[in-house]
C-alpha positions in Angstrom: 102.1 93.5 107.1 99.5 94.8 105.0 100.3 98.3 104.7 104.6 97.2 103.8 102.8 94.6 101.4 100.8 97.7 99.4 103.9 99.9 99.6 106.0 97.7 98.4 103.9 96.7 95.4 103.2 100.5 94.7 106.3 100.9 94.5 106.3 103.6 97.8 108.3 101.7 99.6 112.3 103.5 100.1 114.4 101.4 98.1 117.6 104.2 97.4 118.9 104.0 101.2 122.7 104.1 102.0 124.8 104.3 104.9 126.5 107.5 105.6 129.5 105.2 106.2 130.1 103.7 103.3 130.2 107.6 102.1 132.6 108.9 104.6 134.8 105.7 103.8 134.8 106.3 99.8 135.5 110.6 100.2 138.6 109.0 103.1 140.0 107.4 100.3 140.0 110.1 97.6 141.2 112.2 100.2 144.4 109.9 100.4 144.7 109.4 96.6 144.9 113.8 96.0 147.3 113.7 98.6 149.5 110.9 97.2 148.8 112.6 93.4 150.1 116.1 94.6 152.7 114.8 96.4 153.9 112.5 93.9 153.7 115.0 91.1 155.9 117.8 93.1 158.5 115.3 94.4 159.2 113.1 91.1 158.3 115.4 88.5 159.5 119.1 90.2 155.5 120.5 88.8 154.4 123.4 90.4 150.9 123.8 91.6 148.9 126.0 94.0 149.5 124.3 97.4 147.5 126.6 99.4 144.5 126.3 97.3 144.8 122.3 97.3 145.2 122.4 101.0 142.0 124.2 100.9 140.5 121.7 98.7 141.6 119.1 100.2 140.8 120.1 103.8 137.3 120.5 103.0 136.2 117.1 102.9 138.7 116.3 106.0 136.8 118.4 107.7 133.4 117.2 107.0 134.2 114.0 107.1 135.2 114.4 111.0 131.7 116.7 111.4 129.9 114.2 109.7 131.5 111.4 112.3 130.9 113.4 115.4 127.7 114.6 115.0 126.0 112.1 112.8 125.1 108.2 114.7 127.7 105.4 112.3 125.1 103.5 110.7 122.6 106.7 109.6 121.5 105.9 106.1 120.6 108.5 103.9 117.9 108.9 101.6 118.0 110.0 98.0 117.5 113.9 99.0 120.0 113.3 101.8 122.6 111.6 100.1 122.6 114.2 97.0 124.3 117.4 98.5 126.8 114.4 99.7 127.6 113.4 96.0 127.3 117.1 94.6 129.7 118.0 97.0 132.4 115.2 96.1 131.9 115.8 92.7 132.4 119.8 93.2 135.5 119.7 95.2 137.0 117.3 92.2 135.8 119.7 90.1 137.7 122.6 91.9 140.9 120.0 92.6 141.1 119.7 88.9 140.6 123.3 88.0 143.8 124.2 90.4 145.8 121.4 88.1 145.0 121.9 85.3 141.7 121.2 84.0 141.1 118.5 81.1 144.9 118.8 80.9 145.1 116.9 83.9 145.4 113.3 82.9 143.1 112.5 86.3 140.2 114.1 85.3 138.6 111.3 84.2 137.7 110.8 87.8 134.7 113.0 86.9 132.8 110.0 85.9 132.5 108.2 89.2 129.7 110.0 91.1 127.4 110.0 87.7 128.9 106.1 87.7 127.7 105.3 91.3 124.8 108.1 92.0 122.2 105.3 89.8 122.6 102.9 92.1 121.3 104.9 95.5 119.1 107.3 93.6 116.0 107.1 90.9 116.2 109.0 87.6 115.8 112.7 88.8 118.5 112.5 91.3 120.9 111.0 88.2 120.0 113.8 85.5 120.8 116.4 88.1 123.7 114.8 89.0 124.8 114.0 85.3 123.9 117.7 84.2 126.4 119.1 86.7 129.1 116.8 85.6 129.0 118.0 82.0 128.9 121.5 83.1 131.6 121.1 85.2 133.7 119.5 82.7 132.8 122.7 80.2 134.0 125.2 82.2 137.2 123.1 82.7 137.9 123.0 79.5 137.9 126.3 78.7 139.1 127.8 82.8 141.8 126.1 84.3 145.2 127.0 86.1 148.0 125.0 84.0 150.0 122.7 85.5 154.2 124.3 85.6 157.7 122.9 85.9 160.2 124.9 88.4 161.5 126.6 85.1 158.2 128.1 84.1 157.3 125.6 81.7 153.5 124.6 81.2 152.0 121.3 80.5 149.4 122.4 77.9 148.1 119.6 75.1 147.0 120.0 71.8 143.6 122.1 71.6 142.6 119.0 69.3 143.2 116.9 72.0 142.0 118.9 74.7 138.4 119.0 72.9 138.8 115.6 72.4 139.0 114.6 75.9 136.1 117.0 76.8 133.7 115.1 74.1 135.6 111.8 75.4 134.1 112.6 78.9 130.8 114.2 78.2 129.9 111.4 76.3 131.2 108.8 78.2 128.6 110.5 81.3 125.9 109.8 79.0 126.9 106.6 78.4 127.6 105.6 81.5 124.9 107.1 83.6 122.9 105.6 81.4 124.0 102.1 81.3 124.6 102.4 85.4 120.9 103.7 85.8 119.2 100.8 83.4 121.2 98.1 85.1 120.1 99.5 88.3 116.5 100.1 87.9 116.7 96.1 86.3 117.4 95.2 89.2 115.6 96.9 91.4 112.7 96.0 89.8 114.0 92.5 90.1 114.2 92.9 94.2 111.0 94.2 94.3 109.3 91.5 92.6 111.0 88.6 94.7 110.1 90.2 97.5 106.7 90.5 96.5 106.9 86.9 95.6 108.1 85.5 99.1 105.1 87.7 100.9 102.5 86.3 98.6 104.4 82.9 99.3 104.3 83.2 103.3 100.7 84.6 102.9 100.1 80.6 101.8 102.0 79.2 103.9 100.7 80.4 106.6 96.9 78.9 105.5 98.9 75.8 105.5 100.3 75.9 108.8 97.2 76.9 110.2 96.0 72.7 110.4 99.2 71.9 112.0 98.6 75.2 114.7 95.3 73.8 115.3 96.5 70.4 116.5 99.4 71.8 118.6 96.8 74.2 120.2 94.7 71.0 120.8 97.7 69.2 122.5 98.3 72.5 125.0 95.0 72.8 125.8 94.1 69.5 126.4 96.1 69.3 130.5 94.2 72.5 131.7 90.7 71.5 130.1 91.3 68.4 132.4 92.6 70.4 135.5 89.2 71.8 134.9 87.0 68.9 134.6 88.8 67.3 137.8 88.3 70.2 139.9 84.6 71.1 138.2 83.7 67.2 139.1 85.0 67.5 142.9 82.9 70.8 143.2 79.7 68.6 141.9 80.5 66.0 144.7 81.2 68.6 147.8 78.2 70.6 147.2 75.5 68.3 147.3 73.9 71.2 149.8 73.9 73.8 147.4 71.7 72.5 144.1 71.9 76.1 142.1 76.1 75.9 142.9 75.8 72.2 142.2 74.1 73.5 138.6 76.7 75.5 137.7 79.9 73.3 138.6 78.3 70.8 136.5 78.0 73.5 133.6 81.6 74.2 133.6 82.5 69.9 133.7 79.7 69.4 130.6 81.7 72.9 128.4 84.9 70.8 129.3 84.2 68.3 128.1 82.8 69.7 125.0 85.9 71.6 124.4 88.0 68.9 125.2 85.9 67.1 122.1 86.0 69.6 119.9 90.0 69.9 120.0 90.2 66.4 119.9 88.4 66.5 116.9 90.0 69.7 115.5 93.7 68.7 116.4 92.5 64.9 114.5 92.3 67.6 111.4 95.1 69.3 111.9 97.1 65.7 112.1 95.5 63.2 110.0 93.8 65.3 107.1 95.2 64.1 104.1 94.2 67.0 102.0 96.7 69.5 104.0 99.5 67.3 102.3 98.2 65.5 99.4 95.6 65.4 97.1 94.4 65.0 93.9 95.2 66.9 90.9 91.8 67.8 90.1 91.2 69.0 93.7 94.2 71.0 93.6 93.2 72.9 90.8 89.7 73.1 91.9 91.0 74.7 95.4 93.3 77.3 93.0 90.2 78.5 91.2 87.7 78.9 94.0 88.2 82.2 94.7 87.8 83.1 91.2 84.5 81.0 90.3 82.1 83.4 91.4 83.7 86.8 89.4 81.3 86.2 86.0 83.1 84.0 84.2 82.0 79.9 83.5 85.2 78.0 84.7 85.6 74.5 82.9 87.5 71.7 84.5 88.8 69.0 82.2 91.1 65.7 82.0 92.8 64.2 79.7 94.5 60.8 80.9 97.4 60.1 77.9 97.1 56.5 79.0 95.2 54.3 81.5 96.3 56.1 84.4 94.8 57.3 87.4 94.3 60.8 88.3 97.9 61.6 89.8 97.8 62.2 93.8 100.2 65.3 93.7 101.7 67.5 97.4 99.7 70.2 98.2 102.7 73.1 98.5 101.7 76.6 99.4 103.8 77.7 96.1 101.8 75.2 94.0 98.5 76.6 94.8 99.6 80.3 94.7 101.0 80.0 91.4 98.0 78.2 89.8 95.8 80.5 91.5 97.8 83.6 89.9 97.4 82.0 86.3 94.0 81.3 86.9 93.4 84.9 88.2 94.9 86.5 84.7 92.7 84.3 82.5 89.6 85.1 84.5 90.3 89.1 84.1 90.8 88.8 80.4 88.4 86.4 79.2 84.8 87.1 77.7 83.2 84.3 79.3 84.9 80.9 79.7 88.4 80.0 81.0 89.3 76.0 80.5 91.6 74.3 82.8 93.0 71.3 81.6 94.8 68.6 83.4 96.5 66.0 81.4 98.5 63.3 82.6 101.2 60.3 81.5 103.3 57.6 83.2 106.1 60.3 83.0 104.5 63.8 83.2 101.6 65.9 84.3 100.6 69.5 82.4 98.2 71.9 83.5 96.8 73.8 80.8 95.1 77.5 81.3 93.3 78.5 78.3 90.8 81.8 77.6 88.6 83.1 75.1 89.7 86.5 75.6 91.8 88.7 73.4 95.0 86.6 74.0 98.6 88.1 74.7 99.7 90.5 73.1 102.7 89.2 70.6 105.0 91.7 71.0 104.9 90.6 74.5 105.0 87.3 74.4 108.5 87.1 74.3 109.1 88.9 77.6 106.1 87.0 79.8 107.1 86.5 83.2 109.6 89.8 83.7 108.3 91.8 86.9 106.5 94.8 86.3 106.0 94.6 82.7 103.6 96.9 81.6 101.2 96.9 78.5 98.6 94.9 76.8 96.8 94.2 73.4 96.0 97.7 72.4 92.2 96.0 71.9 92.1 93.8 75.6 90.1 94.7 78.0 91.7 95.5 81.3 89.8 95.4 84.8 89.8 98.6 87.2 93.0 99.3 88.9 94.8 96.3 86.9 98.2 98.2 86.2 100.1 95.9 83.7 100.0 92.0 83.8 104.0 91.6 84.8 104.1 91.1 88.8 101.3 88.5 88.9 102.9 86.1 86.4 106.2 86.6 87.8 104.9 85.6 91.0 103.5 83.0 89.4 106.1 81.5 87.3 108.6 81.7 89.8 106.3 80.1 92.5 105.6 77.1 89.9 109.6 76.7 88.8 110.2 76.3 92.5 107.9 73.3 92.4 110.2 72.0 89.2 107.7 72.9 86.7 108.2 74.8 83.1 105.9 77.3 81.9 105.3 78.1 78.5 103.3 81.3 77.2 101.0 81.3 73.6 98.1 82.2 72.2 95.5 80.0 71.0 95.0 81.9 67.4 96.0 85.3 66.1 95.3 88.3 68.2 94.9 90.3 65.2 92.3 88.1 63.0 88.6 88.9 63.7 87.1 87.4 66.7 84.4 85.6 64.2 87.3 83.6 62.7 88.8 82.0 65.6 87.4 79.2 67.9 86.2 79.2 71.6 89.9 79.1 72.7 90.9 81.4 71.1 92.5 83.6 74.2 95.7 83.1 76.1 97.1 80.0 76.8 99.5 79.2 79.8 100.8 75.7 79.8 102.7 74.0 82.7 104.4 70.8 82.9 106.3 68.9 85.5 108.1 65.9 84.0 109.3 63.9 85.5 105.9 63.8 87.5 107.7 62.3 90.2 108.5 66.4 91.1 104.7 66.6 92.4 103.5 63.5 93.0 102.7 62.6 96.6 103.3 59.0 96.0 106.8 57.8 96.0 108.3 56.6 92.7 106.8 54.0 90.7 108.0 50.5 89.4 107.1 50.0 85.9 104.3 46.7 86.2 105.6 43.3 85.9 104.5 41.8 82.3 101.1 39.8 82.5 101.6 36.8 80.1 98.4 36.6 77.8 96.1 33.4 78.3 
């Protein structure tokens, strides 16, 4: 797990893979739709074309198609090396297809434009620029070598040159555009895949710390008949050999560790049932628990509360996702800050905000508007950025989308000016990440309350 877990972060993981099938299926169905084209145009509209060379084209693919079917297992996927002779192929015996009717004259040849269209979405950016470069050469040399398309009586379907270089700049731009576009939405998300997925491993990661009371106590319950079988049969063996005091010894031994381990899970599965704290506690304790790891890297952590009314601390459920998040935001303010990072925990008969402040160099603002993307790269051209520590995007996606399962809202600021002087601006003057869960009833532990009954005044 640890080794898909760096891969997939790093980005090294194969993300571009498709099934041969879905290939063989799409180059079937342009196989049918030249047939029906040629056919169509020489029974209907009496053109002439090179039959024997279209058969040739034509037969081509059929023919690796039914290689490719044979030899190859049905659900081979191919990676982005693999599948590119595939597509340069297809797009190649188009190419030829249009060349023996007609070139740009050919009303079809807009059907140029679908392996650049498709090729971003199984390949990265190298694979698409080789595959887009090809298309617009291919498209030049139609436009200026073709064989025209003729009627029985010699005529030949020939268009305006105007026209004719107006479809070729219609195409070639229209592959830029749309390789483009198709790439960009792609990448977006990919990008967005990888991110969730890094968010559900860094979720089960917790979840399983969370589980681990409950395995304790169903260990304690499985264990608990054969610790007995082996007190029962360990106190018999005391009995029977009165005779032998050094055997005697030893079958006590094993009846005393028994019973022991017999206490110990009893006490251990008690834990892993009746501890409170593995599913509820106090606000302050569950922000306390976020920051642990964290309160030993340099930096002073300050714990505050701020009741907005006589109310007690809130008793809020202790969710794997909750503590992740929190732990994540806490993480970012200890890697930028000088020397201090506040956490603040206010509270109100309607809402609880936790409140993650610095006194480092603060956000960055052209950034602040995009906070929470995956893989979002940059920083304050002045912040300070730890070893290794490439961009700040993952880790507050993970974190934001951790803490909006819980029903919270996040909200990203700065607590002055990035760009004023460091002199000028207060002790908080760093990043500030704000979360709120109203109603509180989305966290609390405590089932919802009933406002008090009014106490008359003596």
């Amino acid at each position: 797990m640890p080794e898909a877990t760096s891969a997939l972060l790093s980005g090294s993981a194969p993300r571009h893979w498709i099934r041969l099938r879905t290939l063989i299926l799409l180059r079937w169905g342009a196989i049918l739709g030249q047939i029906a084209a040629i056919a169509g145009v020489y029974l209907i509209y009496d053109i002439r074309i090179p039959f024997g060379l279209c058969s040739v084209a034509i037969g081509a693919p059929i023919i690796l198609n039914l290689v490719a079917m044979t030899v190859l297992p049905e659900n081979k996927r191919l990676s982005e090396s693999q599948a590119l002779p595939m597509v340069m192929f297809d797009l190649l015996q188009l190419a030829f297809m249009l060349y023996l009717t007609g070139g740009l004259n050919n009303p079809f040849a807009m059907l140029l434009l679908a392996p650049v269209t498709i090729t971003p979405g199984m390949m990265g950016l190298r694979f698409t620029l080789v595959i887009g470069a090809t298309a617009i050469v291919l498209v030049t040399l139609l436009a200026l070598f073709n064989i025209p398309l003729t009627t029985a009586g010699g005529a030949e379907f020939v268009i305006p040159e105007t026209f004719r270089l107006g479809i070729w700049a219609a195409i070639i731009i229209a592959t830029l555009f749309m390789g483009a576009y198709s790439w960009r939405i792609s990448s977006e998300m990919l990008s967005m895949y990888d991110a969730l997925a890094a968010t559900q491993l860094a979720l089960a990661r917790e979840q399983k710390l969370t589980d681990l009371g409950g395995v304790v106590a169903a260990a304690a319950h499985e264990l608990g008949t054969p610790l007995a079988t082996i007190k029962l049969v360990s106190s018999e063996l005391v009995d029977e050999l009165s005779e032998y005091p050094e055997l005697r010894e030893d079958a006590a031994l094993i009846r005393q560790q028994a019973d022991r381990c017999r206490d110990i899970l009893r006490n251990m599965g008690r834990a892993g049932e009746d501890d409170p704290h593995l599913r509820q506690v106090p606000l302050g304790a569950v922000l306390e628990e976020a920051a642990e790891p964290h309160a030993s890297r340099g930096k002073t952590l300050h714990f505050e509360q701020f009741p907005l009314a006589r109310e007690p601390q809130p008793v809020i459920q202790r969710k794997p996702e909750l503590i992740h998040g929190l732990r994540n935001l806490i993480q970012n303010a200890v890697d930028f800050a000088d020397a201090n990072v506040w956490i603040e925990a206010r509270w109100s008969e309607t809402r609880i905000a936790v409140r993650i402040m610095d006194d480092g160099t603060g956000f960055a603002p052209a950034l602040l508007g995009r906070i929470g993307e995956p893989f979002m790269r940059g920083r304050a051209s002045g912040a300070r950025m730890r070893p290794a520590y490439d961009g700040m995007g993952l880790g507050l996606f993970i974190a934001k989308t951790l803490l909006e399962r819980t029903g919270a809202r996040l909200r990203f600021a700065n607590g002055s000016d990035p760009a004023h002087a460091s002199e000028s601006r207060g002790s908080r003057h760093g990043a500030v990440v704000e979360v709120v869960w109203s109603p509180r009833e989305r966290i609390e532990a405590r089932p919802a309350r009933h406002p008090r009954p009014h106490q008359p005044k003596s």
